[in-house]
N, C-alpha and C positions, 0 to 999 in steps of 0.2 A: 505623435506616437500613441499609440491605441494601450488601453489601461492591460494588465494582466488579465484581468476577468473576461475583459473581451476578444483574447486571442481564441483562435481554436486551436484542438488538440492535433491538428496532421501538419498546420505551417511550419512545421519546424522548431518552433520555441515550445519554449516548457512557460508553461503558465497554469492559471487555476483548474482548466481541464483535467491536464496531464496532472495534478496532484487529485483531482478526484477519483483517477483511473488506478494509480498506484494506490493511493488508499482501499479502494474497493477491494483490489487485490491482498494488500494486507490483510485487512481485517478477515475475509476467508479462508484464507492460506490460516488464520488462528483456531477456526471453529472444524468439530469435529467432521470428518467426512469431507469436508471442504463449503461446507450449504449453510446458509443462513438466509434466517425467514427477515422480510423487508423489514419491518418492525424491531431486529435487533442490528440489523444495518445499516438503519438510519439513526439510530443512538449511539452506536459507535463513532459512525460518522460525525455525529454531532460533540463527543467526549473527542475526537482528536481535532479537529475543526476549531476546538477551541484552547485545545493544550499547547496553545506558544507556538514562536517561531522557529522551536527548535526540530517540532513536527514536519513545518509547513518546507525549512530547507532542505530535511533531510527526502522527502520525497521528491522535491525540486530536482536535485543529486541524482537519485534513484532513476526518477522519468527522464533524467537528458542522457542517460544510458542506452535509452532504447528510444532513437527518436520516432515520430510519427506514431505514439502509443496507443491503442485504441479497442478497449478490454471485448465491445461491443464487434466491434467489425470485424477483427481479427481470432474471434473465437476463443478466449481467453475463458469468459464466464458465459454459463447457461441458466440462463432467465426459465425457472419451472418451480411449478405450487407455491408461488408466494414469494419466494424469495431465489436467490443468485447461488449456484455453485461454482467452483473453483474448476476450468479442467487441467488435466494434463498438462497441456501446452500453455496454460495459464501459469502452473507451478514452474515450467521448465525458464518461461520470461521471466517471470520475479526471480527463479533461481540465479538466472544472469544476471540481472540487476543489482542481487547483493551480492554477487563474487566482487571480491578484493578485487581492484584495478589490475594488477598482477597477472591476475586467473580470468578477468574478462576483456576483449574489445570495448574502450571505449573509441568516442570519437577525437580527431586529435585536439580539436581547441577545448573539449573537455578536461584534456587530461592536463591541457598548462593551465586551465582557472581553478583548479586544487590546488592547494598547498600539499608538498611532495612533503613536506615536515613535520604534519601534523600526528599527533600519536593515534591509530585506530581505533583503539577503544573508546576516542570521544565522539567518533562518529557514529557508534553502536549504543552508546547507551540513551539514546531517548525510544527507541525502537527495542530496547529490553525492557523500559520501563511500561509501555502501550501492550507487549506479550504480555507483562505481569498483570495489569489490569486485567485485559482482555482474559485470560488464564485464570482471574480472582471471581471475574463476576458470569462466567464460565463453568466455574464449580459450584459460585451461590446459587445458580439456574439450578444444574442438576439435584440439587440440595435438594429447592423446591419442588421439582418436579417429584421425587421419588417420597416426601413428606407429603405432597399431597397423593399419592397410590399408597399409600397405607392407610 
């Protein structure tokens, strides 16, 4: 059986692809306008990359939502001046991604390897906590930015 790292993202499984793609998409879905310059998306990447496995399942979750994910082919983000914007049709996938099971199609063998019991809000908070950073060091940039224009 072939490791995680070495699936790709279109055979159907969710492996380290598929968590790169939904990450991508998170972290611009947090920046403003939706654009982030390569350099602060590769340290993000690098802060959730290593924040636990609580990061790495809950994207897991998120990409077997939408199989076949593929930010690049499917038009999701536009690669321009340095770094990646969010579009449209980017926000409207992630937006399905995190509807409640409830409010979205999953697929059916997705939907018996949840636990139907589990309380929601343990599912949301390691993804409130990645906003708050991303949201903290977000404001300490703009800080800088506008101490250095004076």
């Amino acid at each position: 059986m072939p490791s995680l790292k070495s699936r790709r993202c279109d055979d159907g499984h969710v492996g380290a692809g598929v968590n790169f793609h939904v990450t991508v998409l998170k972290i611009l879905v947090s920046y403003p306008d939706g654009f982030a310059a390569m350099e602060d998306l590769k340290r993000d990447m690098a802060i959730l990359a290593t924040s636990g496995r609580d990061w790495t399942e809950r994207t897991r979750r998120l990409g077997a939502r939408v199989p076949g994910l593929d930010i690049f082919s499917q038009g999701l983000i536009d690669r321009t001046n340095g770094g990646w914007r969010i579009t449209a049709k980017g926000r409207a996938v992630l937006d399905l991604m995190e509807a409640r099971p409830d409010q979205a199609p999953i697929a059916a063998e997705q939907r018996h390897s949840e636990p139907e019991l589990a309380p929601a809000i343990s599912r949301h908070i390691p993804a409130e906590r990645v906003r708050g950073r991303l949201a903290a060091r977000r404001r300490r940039r703009n800080a800088r930015k506008q101490a250095r224009a004076s």
